[in-house]
C-alpha positions in Angstrom: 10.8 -27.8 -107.2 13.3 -25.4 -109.2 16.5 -24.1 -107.0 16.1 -20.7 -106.2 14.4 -20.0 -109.5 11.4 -18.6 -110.8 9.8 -17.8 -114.3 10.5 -14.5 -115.7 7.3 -12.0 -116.5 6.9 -10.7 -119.9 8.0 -7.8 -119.3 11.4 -8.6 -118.0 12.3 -9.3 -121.5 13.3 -7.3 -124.1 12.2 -7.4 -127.8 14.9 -8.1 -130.6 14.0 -5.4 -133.3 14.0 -7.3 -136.4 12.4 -10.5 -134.9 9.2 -11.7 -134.4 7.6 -15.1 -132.2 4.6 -16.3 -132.4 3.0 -19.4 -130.3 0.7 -22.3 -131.0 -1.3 -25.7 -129.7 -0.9 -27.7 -132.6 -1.7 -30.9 -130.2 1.5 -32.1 -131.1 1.2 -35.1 -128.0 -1.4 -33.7 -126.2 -4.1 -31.0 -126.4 -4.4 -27.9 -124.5 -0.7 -27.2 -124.4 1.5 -24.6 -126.1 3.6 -26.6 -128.5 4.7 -24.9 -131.3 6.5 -21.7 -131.8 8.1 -20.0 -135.1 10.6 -17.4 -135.0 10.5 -14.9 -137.7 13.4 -12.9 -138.9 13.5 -9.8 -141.0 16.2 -10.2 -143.9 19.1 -9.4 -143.5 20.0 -11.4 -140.1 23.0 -13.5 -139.4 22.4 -17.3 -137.9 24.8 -19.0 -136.6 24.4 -22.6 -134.4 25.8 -25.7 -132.2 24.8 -29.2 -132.0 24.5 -32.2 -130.1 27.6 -34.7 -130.3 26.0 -37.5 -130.4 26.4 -39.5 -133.3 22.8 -41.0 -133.0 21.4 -37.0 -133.7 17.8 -36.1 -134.6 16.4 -35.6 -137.9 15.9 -31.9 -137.6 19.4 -31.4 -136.4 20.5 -33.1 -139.7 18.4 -30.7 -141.1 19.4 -27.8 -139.4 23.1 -28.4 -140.3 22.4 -29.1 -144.3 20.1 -25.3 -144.2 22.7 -23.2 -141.8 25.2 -24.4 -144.8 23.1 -22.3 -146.9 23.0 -19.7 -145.1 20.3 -16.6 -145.4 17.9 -17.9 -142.7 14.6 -15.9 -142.3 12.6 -18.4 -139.7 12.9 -21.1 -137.4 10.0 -23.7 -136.6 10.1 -25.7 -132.8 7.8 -28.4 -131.8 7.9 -30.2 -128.2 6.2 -33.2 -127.4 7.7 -35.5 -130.1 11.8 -35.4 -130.6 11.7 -36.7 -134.1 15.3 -38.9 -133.6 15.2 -42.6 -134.2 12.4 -42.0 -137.0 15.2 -42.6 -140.0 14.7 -41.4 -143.3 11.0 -40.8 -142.6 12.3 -38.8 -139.9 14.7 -36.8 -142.3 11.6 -36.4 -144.9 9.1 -35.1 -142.2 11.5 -32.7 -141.1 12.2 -31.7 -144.5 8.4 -31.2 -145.1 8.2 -29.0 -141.9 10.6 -26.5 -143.3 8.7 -26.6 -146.4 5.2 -26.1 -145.0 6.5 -22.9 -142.5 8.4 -21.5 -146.3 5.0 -22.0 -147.9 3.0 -19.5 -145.8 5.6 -16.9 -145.5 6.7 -17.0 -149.3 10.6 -18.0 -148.9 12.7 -21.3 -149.9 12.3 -24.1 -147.8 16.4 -24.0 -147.1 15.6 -20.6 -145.5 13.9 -22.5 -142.2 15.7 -24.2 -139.1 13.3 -27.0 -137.9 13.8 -28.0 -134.0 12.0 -31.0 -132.3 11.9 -32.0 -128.5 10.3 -34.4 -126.8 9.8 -38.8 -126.9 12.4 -40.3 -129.1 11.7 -43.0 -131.7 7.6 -41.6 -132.5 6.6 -40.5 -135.9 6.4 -36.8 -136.2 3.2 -35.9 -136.5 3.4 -33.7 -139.4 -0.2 -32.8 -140.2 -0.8 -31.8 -136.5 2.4 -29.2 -137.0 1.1 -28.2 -140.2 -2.2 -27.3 -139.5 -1.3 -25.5 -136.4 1.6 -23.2 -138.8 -1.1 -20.6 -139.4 -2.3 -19.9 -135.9 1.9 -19.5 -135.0 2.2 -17.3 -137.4 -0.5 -14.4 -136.7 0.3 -15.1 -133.0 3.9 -13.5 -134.2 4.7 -10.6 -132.3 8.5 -9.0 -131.0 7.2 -9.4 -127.4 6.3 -13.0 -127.4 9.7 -14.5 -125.8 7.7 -15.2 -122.7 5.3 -17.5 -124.8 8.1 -18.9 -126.8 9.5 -20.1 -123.4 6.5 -21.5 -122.1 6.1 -23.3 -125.9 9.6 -25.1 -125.7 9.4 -26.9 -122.6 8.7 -30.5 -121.9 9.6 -31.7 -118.5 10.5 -28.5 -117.4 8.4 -26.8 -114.2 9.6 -23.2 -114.8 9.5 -21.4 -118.2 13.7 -20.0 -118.6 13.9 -16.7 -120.1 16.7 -14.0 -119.4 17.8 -10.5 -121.3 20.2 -7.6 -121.4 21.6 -4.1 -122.3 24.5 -2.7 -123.5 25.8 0.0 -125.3 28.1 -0.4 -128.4 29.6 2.7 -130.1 26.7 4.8 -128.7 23.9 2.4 -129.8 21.7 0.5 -127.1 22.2 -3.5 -127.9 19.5 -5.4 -126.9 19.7 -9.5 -126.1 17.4 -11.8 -124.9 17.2 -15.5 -125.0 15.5 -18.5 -123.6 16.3 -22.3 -122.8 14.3 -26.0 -122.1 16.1 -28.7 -120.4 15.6 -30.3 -117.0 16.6 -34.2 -117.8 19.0 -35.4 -120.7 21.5 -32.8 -119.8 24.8 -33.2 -120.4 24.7 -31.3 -123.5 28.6 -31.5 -124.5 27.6 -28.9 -127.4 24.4 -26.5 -126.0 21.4 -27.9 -124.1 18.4 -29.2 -125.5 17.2 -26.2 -127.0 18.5 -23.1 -126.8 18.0 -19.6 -128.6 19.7 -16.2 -128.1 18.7 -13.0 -129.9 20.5 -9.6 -130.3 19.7 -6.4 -132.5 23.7 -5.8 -132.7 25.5 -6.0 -136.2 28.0 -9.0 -136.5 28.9 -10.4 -139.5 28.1 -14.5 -140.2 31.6 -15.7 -140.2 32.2 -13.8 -136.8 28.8 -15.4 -135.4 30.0 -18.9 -135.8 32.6 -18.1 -134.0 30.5 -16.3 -131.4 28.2 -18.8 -131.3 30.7 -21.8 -130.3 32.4 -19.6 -127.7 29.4 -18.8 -125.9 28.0 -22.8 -126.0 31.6 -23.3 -124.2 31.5 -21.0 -121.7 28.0 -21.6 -120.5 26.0 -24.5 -121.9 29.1 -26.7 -122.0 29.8 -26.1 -118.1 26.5 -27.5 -117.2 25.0 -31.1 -116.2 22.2 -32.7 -114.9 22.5 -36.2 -115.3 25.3 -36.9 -117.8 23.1 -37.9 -120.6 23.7 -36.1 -124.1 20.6 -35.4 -126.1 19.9 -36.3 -130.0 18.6 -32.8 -130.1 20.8 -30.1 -128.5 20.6 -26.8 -130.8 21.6 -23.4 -129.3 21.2 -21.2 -132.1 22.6 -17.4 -132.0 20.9 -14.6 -134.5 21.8 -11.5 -135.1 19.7 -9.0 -136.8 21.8 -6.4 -137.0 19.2 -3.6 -136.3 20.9 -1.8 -133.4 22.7 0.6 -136.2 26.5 0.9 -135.1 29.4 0.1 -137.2 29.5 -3.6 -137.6 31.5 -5.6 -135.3 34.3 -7.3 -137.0 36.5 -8.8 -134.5 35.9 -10.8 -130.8 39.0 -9.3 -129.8 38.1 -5.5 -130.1 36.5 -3.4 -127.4 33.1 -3.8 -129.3 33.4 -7.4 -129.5 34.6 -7.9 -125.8 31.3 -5.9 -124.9 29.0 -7.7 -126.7 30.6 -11.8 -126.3 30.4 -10.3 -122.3 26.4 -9.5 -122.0 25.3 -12.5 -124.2 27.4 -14.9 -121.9 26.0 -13.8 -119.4 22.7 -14.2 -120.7 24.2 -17.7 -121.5 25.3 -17.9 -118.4 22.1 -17.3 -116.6 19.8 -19.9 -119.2 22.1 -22.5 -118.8 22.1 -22.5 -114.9 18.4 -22.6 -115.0 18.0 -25.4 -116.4 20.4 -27.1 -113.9 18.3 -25.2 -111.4 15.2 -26.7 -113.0 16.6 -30.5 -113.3 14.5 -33.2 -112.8 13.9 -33.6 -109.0 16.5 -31.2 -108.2 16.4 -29.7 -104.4 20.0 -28.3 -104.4 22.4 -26.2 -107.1 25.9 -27.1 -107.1 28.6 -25.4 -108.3 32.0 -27.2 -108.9 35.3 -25.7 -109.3 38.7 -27.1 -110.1 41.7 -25.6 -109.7 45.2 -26.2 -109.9 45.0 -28.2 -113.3 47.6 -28.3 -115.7 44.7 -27.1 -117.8 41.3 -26.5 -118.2 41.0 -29.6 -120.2 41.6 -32.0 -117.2 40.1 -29.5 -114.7 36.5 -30.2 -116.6 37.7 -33.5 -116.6 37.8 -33.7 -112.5 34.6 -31.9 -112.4 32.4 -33.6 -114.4 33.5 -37.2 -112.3 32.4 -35.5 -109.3 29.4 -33.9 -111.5 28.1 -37.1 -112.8 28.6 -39.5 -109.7 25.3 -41.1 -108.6 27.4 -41.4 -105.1 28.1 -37.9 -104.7 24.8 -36.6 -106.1 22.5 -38.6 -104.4 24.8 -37.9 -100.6 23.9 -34.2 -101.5 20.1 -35.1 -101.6 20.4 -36.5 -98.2 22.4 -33.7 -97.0 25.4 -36.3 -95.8 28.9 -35.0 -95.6 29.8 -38.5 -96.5 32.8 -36.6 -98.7 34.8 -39.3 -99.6 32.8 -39.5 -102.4 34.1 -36.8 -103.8 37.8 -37.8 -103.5 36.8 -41.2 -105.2 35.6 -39.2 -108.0 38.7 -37.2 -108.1 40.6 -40.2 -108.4 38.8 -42.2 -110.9 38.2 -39.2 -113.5 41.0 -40.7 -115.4 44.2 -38.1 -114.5 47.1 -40.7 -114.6 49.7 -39.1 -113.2 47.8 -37.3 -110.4 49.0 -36.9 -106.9 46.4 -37.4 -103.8 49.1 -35.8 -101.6 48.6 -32.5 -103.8 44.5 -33.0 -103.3 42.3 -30.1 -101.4 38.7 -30.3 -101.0 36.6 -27.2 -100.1 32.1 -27.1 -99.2 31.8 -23.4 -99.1 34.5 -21.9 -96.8 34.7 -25.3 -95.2 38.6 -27.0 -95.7 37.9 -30.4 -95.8 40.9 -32.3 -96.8 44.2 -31.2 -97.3 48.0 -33.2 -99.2 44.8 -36.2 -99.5 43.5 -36.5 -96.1 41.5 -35.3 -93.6 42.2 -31.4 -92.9 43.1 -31.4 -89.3 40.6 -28.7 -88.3 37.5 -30.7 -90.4 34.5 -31.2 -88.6 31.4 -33.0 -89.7 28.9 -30.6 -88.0 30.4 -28.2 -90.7 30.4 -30.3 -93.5 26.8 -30.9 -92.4 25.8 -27.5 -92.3 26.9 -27.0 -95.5 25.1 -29.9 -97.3 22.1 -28.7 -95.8 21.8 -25.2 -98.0 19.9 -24.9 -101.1 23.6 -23.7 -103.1 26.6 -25.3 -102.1 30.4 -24.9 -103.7 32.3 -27.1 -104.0 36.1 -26.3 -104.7 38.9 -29.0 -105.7 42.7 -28.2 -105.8 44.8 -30.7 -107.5 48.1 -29.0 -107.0 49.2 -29.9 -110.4 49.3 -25.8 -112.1 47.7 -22.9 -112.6 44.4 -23.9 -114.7 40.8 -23.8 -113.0 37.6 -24.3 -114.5 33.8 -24.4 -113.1 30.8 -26.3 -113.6 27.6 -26.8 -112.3 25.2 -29.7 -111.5 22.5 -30.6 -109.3 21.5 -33.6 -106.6 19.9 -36.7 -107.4 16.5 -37.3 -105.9 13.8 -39.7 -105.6 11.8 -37.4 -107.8 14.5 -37.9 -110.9 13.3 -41.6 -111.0 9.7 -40.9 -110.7 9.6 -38.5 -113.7 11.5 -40.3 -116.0 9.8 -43.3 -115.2 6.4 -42.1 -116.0 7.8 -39.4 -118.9 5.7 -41.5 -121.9 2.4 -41.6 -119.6 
């Protein structure tokens, strides 16, 4: 039931020169499914990644974090279908021995592997299933598998999210191309459940972190679905530095601005797919705040009317019942905020103006408006110059019914 959004073929993305995927069915949690996927990079590649905030993180992002330390990373190993998080230090020992099994076959240190998980929280990892499957990823492994890789990551997702791009960088054609899972448990305040973006440009390690963090902030960090932070958010960034120009050694040069522009956009366009794609989702929202003193308390404002069950589910049912979303303006915590400085926009539609009804507002309008698959919705607080925009999703029958029956 995805908004306006539909799988990607194969050969709308691009290869990364320097990396190879390759695809599995381990039978992780059930058979007959694509479930694990390696990543293989060619030495030489810069890694870079972002994690979940939550405190109560999976074992494999403990991992991740102690091996990115290291640095040197030549392959990453992804499961679905078990999140290995609430396992404790069996979980830490199993992800461990992942890393370990993946380095075995391809003849590096076990610190050179990233290990991601995804899938039903506190259930042993089944290691030997992941193991025995490592082989059949690996000679699956080819630079045109992202298609497969997508397909391989998702859980409760109903369309596989894939995106790439072009661009030229000191007369060198830059390719990037990434792909995304997530549908429920998104309010990733870091990434989104998984995430991986690819270029062939040349950016040093140092710079990468940095890259890597701006691009989780101005995409993956502007999205929700229902408000819920995973234990397993990773968005990881490589670079493999094949494209041949002079590296890039600043965000800030002309280079740089290029490059951070076409990956967040690529960002961009993963992260509103899985808001597209969340669980029972009929309508894509897009909420902008403006008028903050900054950005800071403009997220602030949009994630109240992001996360409210009231607002949400009124957008299901196609009810201008818009109050809603002045409630939420006023309880998202602002404590010396003005209702008489409050406007409220659907689309072109003015619906409230200094706090109250806009003179001109007409339900029928409001109405029509609610009724369309995208909807804006635009917030002035009358407080500055700052703005900000997120987006979100309804709230349907459907989000119950899946999550309900996700363990069955």
């Amino acid at each position: 039931m995805a908004v306006n959004l539909s799988a990607p073929s194969a050969g709308d993305l691009r290869p990364v020169p320097g990396l190879s995927i390759g695809v599995a069915e381990a039978g992780v949690r059930k058979a007959n499914r694509k479930d694990l996927t390696v990543f293989l990079l060619e030495p030489g590649a810069a890694v870079a990644g972002v994690f979940t905030r939550n405190r109560f993180c999976a074992a494999p992002v403990q991992v991740c974090r102690e091996h990115l330390a290291g640095g040197d990373i030549r392959a990453l190993v992804i499961n679905t279908g078990n999140a290995n998080a609430g396992t404790g230090e069996e979980g830490l020992v199993r992800a461990r021995a992942t890393c370990a099994a993946l380095a075995r076959q391809l003849g590096i240190a076990p610190g050179q592997v990233l290990p991601f998980s995804t899938g039903v929280i506190m259930e042993p990892l089944p290691l030997d299933r992941i193991e025995a499957g490592l082989p059949a990823a690996i000679a699956d492994a080819r630079p045109d598998h992202w298609l497969r890789a997508a397909e391989g990551i998702m859980t409760t997702d109903t369309v596989a999210k894939a995106a790439s791009a072009t661009v030229r960088i000191a007369g060198a054609e830059v390719s990037i191309t990434g792909i995304s899972k997530g549908a429920g448990m998104i309010r990733p305040n870091m990434a989104t459940m998984l995430g991986f973006l690819a270029t062939d440009a040349c950016i040093a390690q140092p710079l990468l972190r940095q890259l890597a963090q701006e691009l989780a902030d101005g995409s993956f960090n502007r999205v929700t679905v229902d408000g819920d932070t995973s234990t397993n958010d990773s968005f990881i960034v490589m670079a493999t530095g094949k494209a041949g120009h002079a590296p890039i050694t600043s965000l800030d040069s002309a280079e740089g601005r290029v490059l951070k522009e076409a990956m967040l956009q690529v960002s961009r366009q993963l992260a509103q797919a899985i808001v597209r794609d969340g669980e029972g989702a009929t309508k894509f929202i897009t909420v902008r705040v403006e008028g903050g003193r900054d950005a800071a308390e403009c997220r602030q404002v949009g994630y109240a009317i992001a996360h409210s069950p009231l607002v949400k589910t009124a957008f299901f049912a196609s009810d201008p019942n818009l109050g809603r979303i002045l409630a939420a303006v006023g309880y998202a915590g602002i404590e010396d905020l003005d209702q008489a400085g409050i406007d409220l926009w659907l689309d072109d539609v003015h619906v409230a103006h200094k706090g109250g009804r806009h003179p001109a507002y007409r339900e029928e309008d409001g109405q029509r408006v609610m009724k369309q698959a995208e909807i804006t919705v635009r917030v002035g607080l009358g407080r500055g110059s700052a703005a900000d925009t997120l987006w979100t999703c309804d709230l349907s029958h459907d989000y119950v019914s899946i999550n309900a029956d996700y363990r069955s």
